[in-house]
N, C-alpha and C positions, 0 to 999 in steps of 0.2 A: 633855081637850077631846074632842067627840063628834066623827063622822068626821061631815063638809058637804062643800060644793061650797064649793071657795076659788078665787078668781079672781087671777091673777096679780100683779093690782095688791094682796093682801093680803100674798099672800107677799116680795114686795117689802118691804113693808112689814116683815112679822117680818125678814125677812133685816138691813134696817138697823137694828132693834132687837137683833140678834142679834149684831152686829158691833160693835155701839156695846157692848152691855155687855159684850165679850170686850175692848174696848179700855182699860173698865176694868178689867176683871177685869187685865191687864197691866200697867196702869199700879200696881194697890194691890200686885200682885205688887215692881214694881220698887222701891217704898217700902218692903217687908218684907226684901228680899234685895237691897243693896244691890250686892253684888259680882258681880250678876249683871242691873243696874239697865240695862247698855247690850243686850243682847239683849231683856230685857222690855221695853223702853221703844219699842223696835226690832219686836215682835209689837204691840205698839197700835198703832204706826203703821201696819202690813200691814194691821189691822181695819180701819181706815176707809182707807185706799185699798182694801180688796175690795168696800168700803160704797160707794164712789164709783162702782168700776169696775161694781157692777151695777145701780145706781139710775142712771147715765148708759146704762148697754146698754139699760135697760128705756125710757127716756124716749126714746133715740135711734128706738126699732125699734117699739115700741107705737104701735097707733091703738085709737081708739076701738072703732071696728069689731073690729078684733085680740081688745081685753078681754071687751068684751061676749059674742063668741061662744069665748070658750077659759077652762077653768076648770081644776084641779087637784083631778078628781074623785076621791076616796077617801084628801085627804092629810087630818092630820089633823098642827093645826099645836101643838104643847104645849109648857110648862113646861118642860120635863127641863133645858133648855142654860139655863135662867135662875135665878138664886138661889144661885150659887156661891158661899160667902164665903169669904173670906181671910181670918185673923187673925193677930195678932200672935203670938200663942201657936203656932200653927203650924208644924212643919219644913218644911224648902225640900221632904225628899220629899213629906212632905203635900201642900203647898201644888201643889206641880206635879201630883201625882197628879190634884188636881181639875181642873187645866188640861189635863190630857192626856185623861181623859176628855169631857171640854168640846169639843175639838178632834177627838176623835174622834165623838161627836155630830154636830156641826158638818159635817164630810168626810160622812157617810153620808146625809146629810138632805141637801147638796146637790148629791151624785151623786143621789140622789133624783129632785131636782128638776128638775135636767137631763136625765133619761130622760124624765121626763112633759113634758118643754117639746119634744121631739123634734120635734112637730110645731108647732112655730113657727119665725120666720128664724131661722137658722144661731147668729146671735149672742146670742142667749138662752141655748139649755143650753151655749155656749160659754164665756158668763162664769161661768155657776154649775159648769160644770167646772176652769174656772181656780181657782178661790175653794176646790173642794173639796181640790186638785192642794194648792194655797198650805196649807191647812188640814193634811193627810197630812203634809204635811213639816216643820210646823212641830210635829207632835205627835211627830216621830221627833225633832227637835231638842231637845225639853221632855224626852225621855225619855233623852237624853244626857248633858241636866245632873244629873238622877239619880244617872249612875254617876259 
C-alpha cells in the first residue's frame, strides 16, 4: 500500500480487522494443537478484548472535530499481518513461528501508533500501548511453547 494521510478513524478500523484475524488465527491454531488448545483459545480471547479495549478508547475520546483535524501522516497501513495460514500439515514449531511473527508485527505497528497519537488525549496511544505491551508478551509466551 502506498504511503497517504490515514485518519485515525481508518486505523481503528485496520486495528479491529487486525485483531479479529489474530483471533482466528488462534482459534484454527487451537484446533490443530490440541494440547495446547486452553492457551490458544485464551490469545483469541485477548484479541478481541484488545479489539474492544480500543474501539471503546476511540469512541469514548473521539470527536468529530478531533478526526477531522488529526491524521497518521506517513503511516502506511499494509498486508504483511494478514494472510497467515495454518494447516493441518503444519508443526506446532511452524505454526507458532508464524504467530510469533504476527505478534511481533502487531507490537511494533502499535507502538507505532501510539508515538503518532502523542498528540491526542492521554488515552489514545495509551490503549494502543497496552495492546502493544499484551502483544510482546504474548509473543514471548508463543515462543516458550517452542522449547
Amino acid at each position: 500500500m502506498t504511503e497517504q494521510t490515514i485518519t485515525a478513524a481508518a486505523v481503528i478500523t485496520f486495528c479491529s480487522a487486525l485483531e479479529d484475524g489474530s483471533a482466528e488465527l488462534y482459534e484454527t491454531l487451537s484446533g490443530c494443537f490440541p494440547e495446547h488448545a486452553a492457551a490458544l483459545s485464551g490469545y483469541a480471547a485477548d484479541c478481541r478484548k484488545a479489539k474492544l479495549h480500543v474501539v471503546r478508547t476511540y469512541q469514548e475520546t473521539i470527536t468529530d472535530a478531533l478526526e477531522a483535524g488529526y491524521a497518521f501522516d506517513g503511516l502506511t497501513l499494509g498486508d504483511s499481518m494478514f494472510g497467515i495460514a495454518v494447516t493441518s500439515e503444519m508443526s506446532l514449531a511452524e505454526a507458532l513461528a508464524q504467530a510469533i511473527a504476527l505478534e511481533s508485527a502487531a507490537a511494533a505497528f502499535y507502538v507505532d501508533i501510539a508515538d503518532r497519537s502523542q498528540g491526542l488525549l492521554a488515552t489514545i496511544p495509551g490503549a494502543f500501548r497496552r495492546v502493544a505491551r499484551t502483544r510482546a508478551q504474548r509473543q514471548q509466551r508463543l515462543a516458550a511453547l517452542v522449547h
